[in-house]
C-alpha positions as CSV (number, residue, x, y, z in Angstrom):
1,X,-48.5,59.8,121.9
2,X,-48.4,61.2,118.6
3,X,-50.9,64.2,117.2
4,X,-52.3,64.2,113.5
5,X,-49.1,64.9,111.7
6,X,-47.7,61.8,113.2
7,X,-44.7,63.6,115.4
8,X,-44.5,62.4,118.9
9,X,-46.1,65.0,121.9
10,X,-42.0,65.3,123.2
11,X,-40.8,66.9,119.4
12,X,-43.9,69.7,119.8
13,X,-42.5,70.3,123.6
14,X,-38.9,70.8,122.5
15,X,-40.2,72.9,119.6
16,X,-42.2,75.3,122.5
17,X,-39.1,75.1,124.7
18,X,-36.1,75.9,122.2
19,X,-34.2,72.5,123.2
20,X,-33.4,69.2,120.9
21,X,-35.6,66.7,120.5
22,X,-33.4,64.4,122.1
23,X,-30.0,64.8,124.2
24,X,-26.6,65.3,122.9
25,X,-24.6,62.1,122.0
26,X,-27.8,59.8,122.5
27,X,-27.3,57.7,119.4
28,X,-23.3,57.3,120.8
29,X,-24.7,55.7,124.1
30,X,-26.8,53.5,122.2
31,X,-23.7,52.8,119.6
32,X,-21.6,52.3,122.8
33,X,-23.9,49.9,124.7
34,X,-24.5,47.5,121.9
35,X,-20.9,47.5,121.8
36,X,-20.6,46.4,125.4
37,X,-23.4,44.2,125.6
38,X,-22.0,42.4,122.3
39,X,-19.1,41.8,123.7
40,X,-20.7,40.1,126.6
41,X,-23.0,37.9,124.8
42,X,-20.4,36.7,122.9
43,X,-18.4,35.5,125.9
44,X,-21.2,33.8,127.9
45,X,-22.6,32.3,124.9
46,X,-23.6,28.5,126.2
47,X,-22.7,29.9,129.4
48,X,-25.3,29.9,132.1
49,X,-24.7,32.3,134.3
50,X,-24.7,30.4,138.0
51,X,-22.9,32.5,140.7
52,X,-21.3,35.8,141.0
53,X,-17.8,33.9,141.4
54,X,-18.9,32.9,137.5
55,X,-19.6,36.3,136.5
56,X,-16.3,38.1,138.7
57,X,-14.1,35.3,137.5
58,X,-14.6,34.8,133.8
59,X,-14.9,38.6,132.6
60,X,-11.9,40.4,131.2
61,X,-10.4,42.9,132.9
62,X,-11.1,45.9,130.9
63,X,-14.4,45.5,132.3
Protein backbone atom coordinates (compact mmCIF):
# COMPACT_ATOMS: atom_id res chain seq x y z
CA UNK A 1 0.00 0.00 0.00
CA UNK A 2 1.07 3.46 -0.55
CA UNK A 3 0.10 6.61 1.85
CA UNK A 4 -0.67 10.21 0.32
CA UNK A 5 2.81 11.09 -0.76
CA UNK A 6 2.77 8.09 -2.93
CA UNK A 7 5.84 6.03 -1.03
CA UNK A 8 5.13 2.51 -0.34
CA UNK A 9 4.18 1.55 3.69
CA UNK A 10 7.84 -0.74 3.61
CA UNK A 11 10.01 2.85 2.66
CA UNK A 12 8.14 4.60 5.97
CA UNK A 13 9.09 1.30 8.08
CA UNK A 14 12.78 1.27 7.05
CA UNK A 15 12.75 5.06 7.57
CA UNK A 16 11.40 4.23 11.56
CA UNK A 17 13.87 1.31 11.76
CA UNK A 18 17.24 2.89 10.35
CA UNK A 19 17.66 -0.01 7.62
CA UNK A 20 17.46 0.29 3.55
CA UNK A 21 14.64 0.20 1.81
CA UNK A 22 15.57 -2.76 0.08
CA UNK A 23 18.55 -5.43 0.69
CA UNK A 24 21.99 -5.19 -0.40
CA UNK A 25 22.76 -6.34 -4.00
CA UNK A 26 18.98 -6.84 -4.84
CA UNK A 27 19.07 -5.25 -8.26
CA UNK A 28 22.47 -7.79 -8.86
CA UNK A 29 20.13 -10.83 -8.22
CA UNK A 30 17.64 -9.54 -10.45
CA UNK A 31 20.60 -8.55 -13.14
CA UNK A 32 21.87 -12.17 -12.39
CA UNK A 33 18.60 -14.10 -12.86
CA UNK A 34 17.54 -12.57 -16.14
CA UNK A 35 20.89 -13.50 -17.08
CA UNK A 36 20.29 -17.15 -16.23
CA UNK A 37 16.84 -17.48 -17.27
CA UNK A 38 17.94 -15.79 -20.76
CA UNK A 39 20.19 -18.16 -21.32
CA UNK A 40 17.72 -20.92 -20.81
CA UNK A 41 15.01 -19.54 -23.02
CA UNK A 42 17.27 -19.27 -25.56
CA UNK A 43 18.22 -22.90 -25.52
CA UNK A 44 14.75 -24.50 -25.22
CA UNK A 45 13.33 -22.21 -27.70
CA UNK A 46 10.81 -24.63 -29.88
CA UNK A 47 11.72 -26.99 -27.41
CA UNK A 48 8.92 -28.49 -25.31
CA UNK A 49 10.05 -29.53 -22.39
CA UNK A 50 8.84 -33.50 -22.11
CA UNK A 51 10.83 -35.42 -19.43
CA UNK A 52 13.49 -34.78 -16.92
CA UNK A 53 15.92 -37.01 -19.20
CA UNK A 54 15.08 -33.78 -21.75
CA UNK A 55 15.85 -31.21 -19.26
CA UNK A 56 19.20 -33.36 -17.51
CA UNK A 57 20.45 -34.22 -20.92
CA UNK A 58 20.29 -31.06 -23.07
CA UNK A 59 21.54 -28.37 -20.48
CA UNK A 60 25.19 -27.31 -20.47
CA UNK A 61 27.27 -28.19 -17.89
CA UNK A 62 28.02 -24.98 -16.27
CA UNK A 63 24.58 -25.30 -15.08
Amino acid sequence: MEDQTGRPRRAHLADEHRLPPSPRGTSEWNQIEHRWCSRISMNWRGRPLTSHEVIATTTPDWL
